[in-house]
N, C-alpha and C positions, 0 to 999 in steps of 0.2 A: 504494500500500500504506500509505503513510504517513497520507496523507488520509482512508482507509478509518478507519484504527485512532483518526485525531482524531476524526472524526465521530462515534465507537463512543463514545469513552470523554466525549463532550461529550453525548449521548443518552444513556447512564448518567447522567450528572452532572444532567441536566435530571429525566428519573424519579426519582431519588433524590429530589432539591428538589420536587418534586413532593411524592410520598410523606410527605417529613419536612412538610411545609404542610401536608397532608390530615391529621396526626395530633397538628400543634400548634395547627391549628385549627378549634373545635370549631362544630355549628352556633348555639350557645348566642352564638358571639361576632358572628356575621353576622345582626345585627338590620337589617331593612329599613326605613333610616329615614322612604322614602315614604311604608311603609303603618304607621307607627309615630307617634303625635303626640308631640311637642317639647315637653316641660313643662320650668320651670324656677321655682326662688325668688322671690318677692315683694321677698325682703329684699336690699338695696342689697349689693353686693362692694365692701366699701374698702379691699382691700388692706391692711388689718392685720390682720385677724382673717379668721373662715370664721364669722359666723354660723348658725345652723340655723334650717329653719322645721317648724313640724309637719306632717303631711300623714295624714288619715286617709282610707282607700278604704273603701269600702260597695261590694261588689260583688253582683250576682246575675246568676243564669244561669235560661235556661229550662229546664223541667225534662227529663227524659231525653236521648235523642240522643246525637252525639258527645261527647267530651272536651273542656272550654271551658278558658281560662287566660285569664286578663291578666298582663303580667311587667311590670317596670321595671330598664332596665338604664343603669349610669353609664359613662360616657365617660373610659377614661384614658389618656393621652399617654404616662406611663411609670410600669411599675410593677414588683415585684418577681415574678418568673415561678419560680425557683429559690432555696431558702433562707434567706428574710427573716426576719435577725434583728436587726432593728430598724434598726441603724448598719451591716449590713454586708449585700449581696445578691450571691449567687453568678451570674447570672444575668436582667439586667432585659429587659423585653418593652417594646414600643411599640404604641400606637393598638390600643386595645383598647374591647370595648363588654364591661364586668362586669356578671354577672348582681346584682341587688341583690335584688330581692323580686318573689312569687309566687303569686297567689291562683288557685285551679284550680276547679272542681263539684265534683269530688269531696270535696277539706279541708273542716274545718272550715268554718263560713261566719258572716259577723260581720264588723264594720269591722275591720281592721288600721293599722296605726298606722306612719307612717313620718317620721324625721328626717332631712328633704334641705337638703345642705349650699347657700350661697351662690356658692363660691368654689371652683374648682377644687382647691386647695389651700391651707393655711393661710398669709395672706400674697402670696396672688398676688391679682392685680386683674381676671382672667379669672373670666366667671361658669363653674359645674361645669354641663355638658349631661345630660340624662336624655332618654331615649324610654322612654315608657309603650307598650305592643305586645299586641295579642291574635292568641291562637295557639287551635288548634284540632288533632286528632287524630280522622283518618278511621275509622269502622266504630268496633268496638264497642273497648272499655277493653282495650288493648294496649300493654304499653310496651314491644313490638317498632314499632312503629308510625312513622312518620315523624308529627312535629309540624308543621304550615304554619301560616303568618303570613298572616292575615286584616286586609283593609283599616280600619284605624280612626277613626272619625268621631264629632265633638264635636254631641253632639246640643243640647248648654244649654250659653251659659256663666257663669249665674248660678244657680244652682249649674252648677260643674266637673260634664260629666256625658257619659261618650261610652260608645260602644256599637261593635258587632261583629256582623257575622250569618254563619255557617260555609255550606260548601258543601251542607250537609244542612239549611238551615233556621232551623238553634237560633240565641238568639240571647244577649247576654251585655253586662252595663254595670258602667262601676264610677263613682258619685261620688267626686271627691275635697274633700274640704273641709278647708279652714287654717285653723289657730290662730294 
């Protein structure tokens, strides 16, 4: 009886944990880094400072078909998840992939402009990680829709130039070029 009511209330405890994981963790943060390429700064980390470098993306898409994207997301080790008010966080998260920037078919279209740090953080000697990721969304413009991660592949690397081809076909590139 006893062993009954452990096993209950540890099977509780497991769904529960479950449950609370499925609803702190979004798909936005489960970036696949295999099918994602690895870009990072030019500019040296010396640990005093966090440099930036500029990064503009030129993106284009084939035209109709599904829903195309490219994203870039940054890498954080510890951040504030609850209440950050600068010196003080109710709440800090670990090993996180944040979403940072988003170019889609549908937006606006035209380079975008992006400042990526050196330094994981201001003062540290670790460089900051980025995956660049193209995502796609089956059938027609639905944002009920599941988004999936399409394999990403550097077609140039002079010029920065990689591309994506979806399960329907279309296909989708962004250059990126530094200042």
């Amino acid at each position: 009886m006893i062993r009954s009511s452990i096993a209950l209330i540890s099977l509780a405890t497991c769904g529960l944990a479950a449950g609370v994981f499925a609803r702190t963790h979004r798909a936005d943060d489960m970036v696949n880094r295999v099918e994602g390429v690895r870009i990072s700064s030019r500019l040296h980390c010396d640990g005093a400072t966090n440099p930036q470098e500029e990064l503009k993306f030129e993106t284009t898409f084939s035209p109709g078909g599904w829903q195309r994207s490219f994203h870039l997301d940054v890498f954080e080790a510890r951040y504030c998840k609850r209440l950050d008010l600068y010196f003080f966080c109710v709440m800090h998260g670990h090993d996180h992939w944040r979403h940072e920037w988003e170019q889609n078919a549908q937006g606006p279209q035209g380079p975008a402009r992006y400042w990526m740090n050196a330094c994981s953080m201001w003062g540290a000697a670790t460089p900051q990680e980025y995956i660049l990721s193209g995502w796609y969304q089956e059938g027609p413009a639905d944002k009920k829709l599941p988004w999936k991660q399409a394999a990403l592949k550097q077609v140039s690397s002079s010029p920065e130039i990689f591309e994506f081809t979806d399960a329907h076909g279309g296909t989708a590139r962004v250059e990126i070029k530094r200042k």
